[in-house]
Steps between C-alpha positions, in 0.01 A plus 500: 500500500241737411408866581213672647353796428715814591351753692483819307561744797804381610595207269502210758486168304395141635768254372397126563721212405529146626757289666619172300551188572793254334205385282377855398211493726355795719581429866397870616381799375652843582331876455723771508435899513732705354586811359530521119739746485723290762462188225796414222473299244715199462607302221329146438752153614409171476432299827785357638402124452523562070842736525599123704380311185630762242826453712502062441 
């Protein structure tokens, strides 16, 4: 995922990110436009394939 430059008069960000294969690999790419104020911010989790392993 990365972010864009806002736009200063009404702080609209471009948020791209990627969709993943089971290897990890980008199968498609996907822009969003949103509203920073609209955004929250989310604690980091580990992908569910290592919370499987951790799990073993």
């Amino acid at each position: 995922m990365s972010v864009g430059e806002t736009d200063p008069y009404n702080d609209w960000i471009w948020l791209t990110g990627y969709v993943l294969d089971a290897k990890g690999l980008a199968t498609a790419k996907r822009d969003l436009y949103v509203l920073g104020a609209g955004l929250r911010v989310q604690r980091r989790v580990q992908p569910a394939r290592s919370r499987l392993r951790a799990m073993a």
